[in-house]
C-alpha positions, -999 to +999 in steps of 0.1 A: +352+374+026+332+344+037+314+369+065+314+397+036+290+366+015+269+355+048+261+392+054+255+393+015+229+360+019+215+375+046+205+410+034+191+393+000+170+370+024+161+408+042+153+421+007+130+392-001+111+398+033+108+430+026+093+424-003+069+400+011+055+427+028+049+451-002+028+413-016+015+411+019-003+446+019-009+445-025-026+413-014-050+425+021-053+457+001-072+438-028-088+417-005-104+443+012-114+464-020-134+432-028-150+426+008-159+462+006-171+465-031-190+438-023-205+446+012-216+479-002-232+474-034-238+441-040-240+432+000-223+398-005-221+397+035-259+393+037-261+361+009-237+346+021-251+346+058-284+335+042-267+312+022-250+294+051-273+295+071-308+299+057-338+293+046-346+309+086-383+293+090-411+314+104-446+308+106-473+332+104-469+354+137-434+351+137-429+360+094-455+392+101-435+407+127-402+398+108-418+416+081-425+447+103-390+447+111-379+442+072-395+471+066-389+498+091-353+491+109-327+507+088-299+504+115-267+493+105-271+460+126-293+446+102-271+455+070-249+433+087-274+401+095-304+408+082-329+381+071-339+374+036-335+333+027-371+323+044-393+291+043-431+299+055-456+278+072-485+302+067-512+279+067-541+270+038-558+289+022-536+324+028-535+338-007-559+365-016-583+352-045-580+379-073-609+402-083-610+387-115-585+371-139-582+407-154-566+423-122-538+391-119-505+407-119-481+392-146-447+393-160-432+388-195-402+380-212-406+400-241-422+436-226-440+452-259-460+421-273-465+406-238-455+371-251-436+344-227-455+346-193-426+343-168-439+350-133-474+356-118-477+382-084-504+372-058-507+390-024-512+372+005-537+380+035-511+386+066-490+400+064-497+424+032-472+412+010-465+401-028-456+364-033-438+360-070-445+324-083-429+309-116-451+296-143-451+260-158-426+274-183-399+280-158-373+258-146-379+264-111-414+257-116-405+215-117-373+223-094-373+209-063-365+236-039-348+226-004-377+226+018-366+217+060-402+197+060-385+187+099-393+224+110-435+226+097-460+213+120-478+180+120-508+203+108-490+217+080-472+184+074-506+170+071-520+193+044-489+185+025-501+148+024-540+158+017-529+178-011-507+154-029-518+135-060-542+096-052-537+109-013-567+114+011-571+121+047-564+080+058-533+079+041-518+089+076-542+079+102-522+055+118-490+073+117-475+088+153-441+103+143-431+131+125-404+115+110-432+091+093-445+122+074-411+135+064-400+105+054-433+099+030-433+135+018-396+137+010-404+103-006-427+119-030-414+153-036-389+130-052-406+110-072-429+143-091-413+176-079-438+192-106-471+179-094-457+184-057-450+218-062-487+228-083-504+206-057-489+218-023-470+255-020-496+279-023-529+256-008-504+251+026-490+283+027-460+265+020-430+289+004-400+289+001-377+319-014-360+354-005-374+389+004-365+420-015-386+450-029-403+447-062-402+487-072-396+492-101-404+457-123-422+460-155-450+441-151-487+440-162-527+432-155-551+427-189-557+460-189-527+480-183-491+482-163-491+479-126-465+497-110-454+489-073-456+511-043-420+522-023-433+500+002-440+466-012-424+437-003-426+403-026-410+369-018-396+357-048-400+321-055-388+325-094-348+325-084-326+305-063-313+333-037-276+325-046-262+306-073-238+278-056-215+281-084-205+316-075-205+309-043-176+283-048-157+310-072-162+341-045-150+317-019-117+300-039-112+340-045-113+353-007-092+318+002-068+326-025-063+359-014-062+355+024-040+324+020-016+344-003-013+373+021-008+349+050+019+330+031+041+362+029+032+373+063+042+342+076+080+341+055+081+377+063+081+372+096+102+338+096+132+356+080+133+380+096+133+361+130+158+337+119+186+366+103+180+389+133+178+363+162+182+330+157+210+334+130+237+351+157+226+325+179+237+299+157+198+282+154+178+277+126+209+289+104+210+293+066+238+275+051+267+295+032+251+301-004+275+302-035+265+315-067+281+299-097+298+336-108+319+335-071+337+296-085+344+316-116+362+344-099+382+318-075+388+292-103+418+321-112+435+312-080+443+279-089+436+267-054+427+229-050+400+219-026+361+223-025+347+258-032+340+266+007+381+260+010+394+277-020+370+306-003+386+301+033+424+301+017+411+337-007+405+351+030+435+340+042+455+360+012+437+388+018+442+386+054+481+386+045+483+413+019+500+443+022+485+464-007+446+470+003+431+508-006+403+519+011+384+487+015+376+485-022+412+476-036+436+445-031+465+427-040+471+393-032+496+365-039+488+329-040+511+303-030+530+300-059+537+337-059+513+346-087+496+387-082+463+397-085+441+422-081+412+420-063+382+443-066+353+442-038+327+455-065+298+462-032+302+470+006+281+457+034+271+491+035+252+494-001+219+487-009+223+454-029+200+440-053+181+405-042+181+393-073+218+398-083+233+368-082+268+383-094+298+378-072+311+406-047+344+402-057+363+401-089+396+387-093+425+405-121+452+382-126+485+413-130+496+391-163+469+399-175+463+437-171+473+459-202+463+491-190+449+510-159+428+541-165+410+572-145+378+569-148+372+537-160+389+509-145+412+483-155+416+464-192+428+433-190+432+400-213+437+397-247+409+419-263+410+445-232+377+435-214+371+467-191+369+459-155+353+489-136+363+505-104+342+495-073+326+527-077+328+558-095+368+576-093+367+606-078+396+631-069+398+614-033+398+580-041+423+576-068+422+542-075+441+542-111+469+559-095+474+541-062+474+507-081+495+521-111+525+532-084+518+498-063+524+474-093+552+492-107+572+487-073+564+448-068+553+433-105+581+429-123+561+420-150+537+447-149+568+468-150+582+457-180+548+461-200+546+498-187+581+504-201+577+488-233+546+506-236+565+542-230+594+532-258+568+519-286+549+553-282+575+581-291+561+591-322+560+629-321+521+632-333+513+616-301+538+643-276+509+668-255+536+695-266+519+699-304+534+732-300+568+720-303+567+689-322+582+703-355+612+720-337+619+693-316+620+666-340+639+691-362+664+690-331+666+658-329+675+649-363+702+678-362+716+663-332+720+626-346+734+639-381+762+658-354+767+632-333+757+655-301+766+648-268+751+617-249+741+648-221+717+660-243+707+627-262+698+621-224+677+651-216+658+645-254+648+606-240+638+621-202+615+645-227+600+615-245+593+597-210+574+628-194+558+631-231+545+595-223+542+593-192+516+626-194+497+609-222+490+581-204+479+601-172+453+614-199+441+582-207+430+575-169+410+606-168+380+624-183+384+639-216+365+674-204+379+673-171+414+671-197+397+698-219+384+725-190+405+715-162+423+749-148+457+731-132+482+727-161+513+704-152+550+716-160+563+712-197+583+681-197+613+699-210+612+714-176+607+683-159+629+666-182+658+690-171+646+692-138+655+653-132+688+658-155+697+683-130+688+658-099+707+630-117+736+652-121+738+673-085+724+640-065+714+664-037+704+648-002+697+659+028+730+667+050+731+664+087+726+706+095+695+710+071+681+678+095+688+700+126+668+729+111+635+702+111+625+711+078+589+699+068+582+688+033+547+709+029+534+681+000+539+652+022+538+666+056+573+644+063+604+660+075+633+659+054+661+631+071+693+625+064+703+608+031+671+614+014+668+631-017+657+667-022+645+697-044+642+731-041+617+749-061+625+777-082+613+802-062+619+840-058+615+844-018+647+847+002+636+813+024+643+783-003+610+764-002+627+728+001+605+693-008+617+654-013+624+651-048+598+625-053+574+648-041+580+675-058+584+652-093+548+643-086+534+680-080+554+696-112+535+663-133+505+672-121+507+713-116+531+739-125+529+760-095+547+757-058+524+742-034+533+772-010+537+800-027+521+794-063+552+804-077+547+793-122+574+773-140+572+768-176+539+753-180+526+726-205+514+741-241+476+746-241+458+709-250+441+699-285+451+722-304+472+706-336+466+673-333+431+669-316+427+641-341+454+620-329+446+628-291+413+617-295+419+582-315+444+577-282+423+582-256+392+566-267+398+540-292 
């Protein structure tokens, strides 16, 4: 039993791996419906590359034939890496002045009255493209935006200065380093981001923002709505290219998910390394887990010692026993010479459940079984608790039966209980023979009023036992298997007569019928010397010759010869007077 509960440990630990794996791929499934919802329609993969590693600063040649390249390479490459977060050194003076104020291009927040200016497009010489700048009444308008001033030019770093606020062309005359001018510009951006950014982006050419194509935009000159051509490009200067915030909630997300799938991976992998290998190798080993219902069951035993040694002493019973059936079944006796049943309720062979927690075993003290049925197992202690078979009876493994016949030869107490059981239930409502219940009971009172001979007083209490003894044979089996079964055992007035007769003749086997090697065909077992026999009351001129025992347990359970199918007087057909009764016995 103790490697019957390591095996168990072990195949729950397999069941929780194997589980892992069904989290592992729920978890890599989801994470790759999100990578590739993402990649396709919202292409995450490109923000985030520009988000990481951007703005990407160009100046004039190199942001024209990046441009180009923008516009006319579709390849999947690009999808992959392509471009978008850019700072610009184009240079002063590289916007194109518009025609007049009535051909600026303008959005709105509110569409039909044209009220809340939000954004204002102006083109810019080289390359041909839109540039969308906020207006005072934007927060990004007074934001300031993370310029790399490191990566501009001295030139460009220079118009920065002019530009500014109380500044002129001396204010950096004697400055040699570049770091001078970052250091004064950042320096200033600080201290008025909103005059910085009126004074300096668009007279330097210096921008800072994201490509994408404007098709589509509601937007509008004085006179009427401009619409955008396929083609057009704009660097939008209105919006930060990707909001930090959801950046830290995509990426706790993606973590979350790959960690999660690489936690069950990882125990996946580790138990099942450690029960296939390292376990029979004696390394890394789990130690023996008991669950609280296994103490229960061995708390009956009334063994002294920690749990792991009343378990060692249970195996050591069970090693000793005699009475095991079919690996399910057991009877033990402890060392004060106490029985009890022993039911393995699971095999190793079974699927198991990892979450059962249950014990494989359960333990029947004999004292306290009251009675043992077919179909549905044992009852037992004072309100007759059902204990179930291992699995479900069927006609080969006949648990109810085997136990039954094994506890009436050794318990003496079961014994007694069984025959009190048979004497309390004589009442004639209860007999199967509902046919005959008036006539014999009219018999019997006829006989006691006459004082009749003990022969046949014998032969009425032999009636009464097979009576019982077939009644409780119902109880242990189905009630349609009772109601449509097609073998009928003998009437016990034949059986009843049958072992008066035996009693009375006390036939056994003589030394010339053991010469002749006669084979009982129920058992298979020749018939020695000394044992007790019975000849069926056949018509043939061969007698067909059984053990008596034998042939006691085929007339109780048919009413034909096992080799011939020679009838005797069968039992009366079932429920059919007193249904009521029958019913009320075998289920309540």
């Amino acid at each position: 039993m103790t490697h019957r509960l390591d095996e168990f440990n072990r195949q729950r630990l397999r069941l929780k791996g194997n589980r892992d794996v069904h989290h592992f791929k729920y978890s890599s499934t989801i994470l790759l419906v999100i990578m590739l919802v993402g990649m396709i329609f919202f292409q995450l993969h490109i923000r985030i590359y520009n988000s990481i590693f951007g703005p990407f600063h160009f100046n004039l040649i190199d942001f024209a034939q990046h441009v180009n390249t923008y516009q006319n390479n579709y390849s999947y490459v690009s999808l992959l890496g392509r471009k978008e977060y850019i700072q610009l050194e184009l240079g002063e003076n590289m916007f194109l002045d518009p025609i007049s104020k009535y051909a600026i291009i303008k959005q709105y927040f509110d569409r039909i009255t044209r009220n809340y200016h939000i954004a204002t497009y102006k083109r810019i010489r080289k390359p041909s493209i839109y540039v969308k700048l906020p207006t005072a009444s934007q927060s990004r308008y007074h934001t300031r935006l993370p310029f790399h001033f490191k990566s501009y030019t001295i030139r460009t770093l220079q118009c920065i200065v002019r530009c500014l606020p109380s500044n002129s062309a001396d204010t950096y005359r004697t400055w040699v380093e570049k770091s001078e001018y970052v250091r004064y510009i950042d320096d200033q951006y600080t201290k008025n981001s909103t005059e910085f950014n009126k004074a300096v982006l668009t007279k330097c050419g210096v921008l800072i923002g994201y490509l994408y194509r404007p098709k589509g935009e509601i937007v509008f000159t004085a006179s009427n709505q401009y619409k955008f051509a396929a083609e057009d490009l704009a660097l939008n200067m209105t919006h930060q290219y990707f909001s930090p915030y959801l950046y830290v909630i995509l990426g706790l997300i993606f973590m979350w998910l790959f960690l999660k799938s690489l936690f069950y991976l990882m125990r996946y992998l580790s138990i099942r390394l450690r029960c296939d290998y390292l376990h029979k190798a004696g390394i890394l080993s789990w130690p023996l887990k008991l669950f609280p219902s296994v103490a229960e069951e061995l708390w009956l035993l009334n063994i002294d010692g920690s749990l792991f040694e009343q378990l060692i002493k249970f195996d050591e019973y069970l090693e000793r026993s005699e009475h095991k059936y079919n690996n399910r079944l057991a009877i033990i006796e402890n060392d004060e010479h106490y029985l009890f049943v022993v039911l393995l309720r699971i095999s190793l062979d079974e699927n198991i459940d990892a979450d059962d927690k249950s014990s494989p075993f359960i333990i029947c003290p004999v004292t306290d079984i009251h009675k043992i049925k077919y179909y549905q197992g044992i009852y037992y202690g004072p309100d007759e608790s059902l204990l179930p078979w291992p699995i479900s009876a069927n006609y080969v493994e006949n648990y109810s039966t085997w136990l039954h016949d094994i506890l009436m030869e050794i318990s003496e107490v079961y014994r007694t209980r069984y025959t009190t059981r048979l004497q309390s239930e004589q009442s004639p409502t209860c007999s199967i023979q509902a046919g005959n219940t008036v006539r014999d009971a009219g018999v019997r009172n006829r006989q006691r009023q006459s004082n009749v001979r003990s022969q046949e007083n014998h032969l009425e209490q032999l009636i009464r036992e097979e009576e019982n003894f077939q009644l409780l044979q119902l109880e242990r089996r189905d009630f349609y298997e009772i109601q449509y079964s097609q073998e009928k055992p003998a009437s016990t007035r034949f059986i009843a007569s049958f072992r008066q007769a035996q009693e009375n003749s006390n036939r056994r086997v003589t030394i010339d019928m053991d010469v002749e090697r006669d084979v009982c065909a129920i058992c298979l077992n020749y018939l020695t010397t000394g044992q007790h026999y019975s000849q069926w009351p056949c018509s043939g001129n061969r007698p067909h010759l059984f053990h008596y025992k034998c042939m006691l347990d085929s007339l109780r359970t048919r009413n034909t010869c096992p080799l011939c199918r020679h009838e005797v007087e069968p039992a009366p057909a079932m429920l059919q007077q007193n249904i009521i009764q029958i019913i009320r016995r075998v289920f309540l």
